[in-house]
N, C-alpha and C positions, 0 to 999 in steps of 0.2 A: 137643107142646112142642119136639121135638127138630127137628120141621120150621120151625118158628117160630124159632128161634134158628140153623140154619141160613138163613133167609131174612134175619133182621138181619145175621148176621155176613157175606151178600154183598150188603149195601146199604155195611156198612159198606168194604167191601175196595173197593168198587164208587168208592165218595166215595173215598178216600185214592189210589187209582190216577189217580184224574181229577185231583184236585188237586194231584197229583204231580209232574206232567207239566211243566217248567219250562221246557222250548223252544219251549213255544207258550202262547201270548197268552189264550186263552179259558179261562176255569179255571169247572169244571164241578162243583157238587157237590150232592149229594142229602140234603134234610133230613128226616128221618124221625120229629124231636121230635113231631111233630103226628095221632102214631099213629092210628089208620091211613093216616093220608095221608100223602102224599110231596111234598117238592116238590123240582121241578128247579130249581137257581137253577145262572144263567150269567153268567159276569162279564169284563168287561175293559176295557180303557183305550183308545182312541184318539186318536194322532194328531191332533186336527183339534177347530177350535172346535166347542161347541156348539151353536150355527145350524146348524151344516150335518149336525151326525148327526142333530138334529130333522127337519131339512129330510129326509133321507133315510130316516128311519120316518113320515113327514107326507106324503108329495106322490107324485103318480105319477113325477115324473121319477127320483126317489131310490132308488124301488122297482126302477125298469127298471135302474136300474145297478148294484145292487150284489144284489139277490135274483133277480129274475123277469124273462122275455122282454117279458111281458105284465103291466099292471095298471091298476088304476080306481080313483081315492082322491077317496072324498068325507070329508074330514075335517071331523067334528066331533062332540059325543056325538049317539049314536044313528047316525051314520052309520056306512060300511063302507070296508074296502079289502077290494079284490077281486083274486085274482093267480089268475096262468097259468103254469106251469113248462112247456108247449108252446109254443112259440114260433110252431108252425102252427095252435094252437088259436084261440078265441076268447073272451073275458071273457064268462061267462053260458053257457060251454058243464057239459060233465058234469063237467069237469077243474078249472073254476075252482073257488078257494076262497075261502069270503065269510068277513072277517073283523071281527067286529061293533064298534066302538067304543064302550062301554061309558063311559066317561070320559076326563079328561084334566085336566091343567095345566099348560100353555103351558112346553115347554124344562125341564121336570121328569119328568113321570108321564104314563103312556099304561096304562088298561085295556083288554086286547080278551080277545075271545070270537072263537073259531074254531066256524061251523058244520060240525057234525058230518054228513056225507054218508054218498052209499052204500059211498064208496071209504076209510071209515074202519072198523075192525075192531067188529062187533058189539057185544062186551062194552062201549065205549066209546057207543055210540050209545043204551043205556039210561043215560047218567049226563052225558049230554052238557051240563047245565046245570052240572055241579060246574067245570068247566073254561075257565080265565083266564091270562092271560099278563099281570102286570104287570111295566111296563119304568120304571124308574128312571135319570134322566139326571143325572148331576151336574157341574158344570165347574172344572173343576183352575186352581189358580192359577197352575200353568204356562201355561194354554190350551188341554192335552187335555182328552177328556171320559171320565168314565168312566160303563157303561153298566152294570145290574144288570139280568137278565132274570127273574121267579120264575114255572117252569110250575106251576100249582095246579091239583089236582083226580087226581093222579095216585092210585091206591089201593096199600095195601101187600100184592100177590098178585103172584104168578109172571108172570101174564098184562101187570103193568102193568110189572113192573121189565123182562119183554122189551122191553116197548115203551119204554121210559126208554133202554135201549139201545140202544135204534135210535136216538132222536131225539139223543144225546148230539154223537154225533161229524156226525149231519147236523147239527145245530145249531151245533154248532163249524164247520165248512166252509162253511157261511153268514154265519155272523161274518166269519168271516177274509175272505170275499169283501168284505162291509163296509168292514174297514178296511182292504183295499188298493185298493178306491174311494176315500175321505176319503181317502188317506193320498197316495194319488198320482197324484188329479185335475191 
């Protein structure tokens, strides 16, 4: 019990630090209502109409500018985007990562699925269907857009909140690369 309640009370410090954080744009918090599971949600607002942040989670050219050296975007359901954070690699080598599209709705909603490889941690490679990243686009009547990210499938063990960890602030440094593409194309 005692270990279970230390584990919520650093999910919860965990959320309240992240959301904290007021000099930066991507606000990061962990929802743990859905016991055992967890999800990452990551939020924030850009600059820039919504065509063009679609256009840059949609299209190889949007990928190469503001995430990956390398990518391959076949959009549509059932299709994939496929990215390279090697810039000397190749799309289809051991390094890329296939990213399944699972749905959509046009300037709204993107589901994917990230396949799960050898270069992902074990515990994770048995549970690899539970795992979704739905992205929420919605357009401000200023003209920014604001973006919701929700990682699902995460589990509430030590093992996942490290990894929750790690992804927080990589996931934040990938935003912000985001929207200082849209923002200052």
């Amino acid at each position: 019990m005692k270990k279970t309640l230390t584990l919520l009370f650093s999910i919860f410090m965990l959320s309240f630090v992240f959301a904290q954080k007021d000099s930066q744009r991507v606000i990061s918090t962990i929802d743990s209502t859905q016991s055992p599971e967890l999800v990452l949600i990551q939020e924030f607002t850009v600059k820039a109409p919504l065509d063009r942040v679609w256009s840059a989670y949609t299209t190889k050219e949007g990928w190469e500018n503001w995430a990956v050296p390398l990518a391959e975007v076949d959009f549509k359901v059932g299709g994939t985007i496929k990215t390279n954070y090697n810039k000397d690699g190749a799309i289809g080598d051991n390094t890329t990562i296939t990213t399944h599209i699972i749905n959509y709705v046009p300037e709204k909603l993107i589901t994917l699925q990230a396949e799960i490889t050898d270069n992902f941690p074990d515990f994770m490679k048995k549970e690899a269907e539970d795992f979704y990243n739905v992205i929420y686009f919605n357009e401000l009547e200023d003209g920014n857009t604001q973006v919701e990210s929700f990682g699902i499938g995460y589990k509430n063990t030590p093992k996942y909140l490290e990894l929750i960890n790690y992804f927080i602030p990589a996931n934040e440094q990938t935003l912000m690369s985001l929207m200082n593409y849209l923002e200052n194309e």
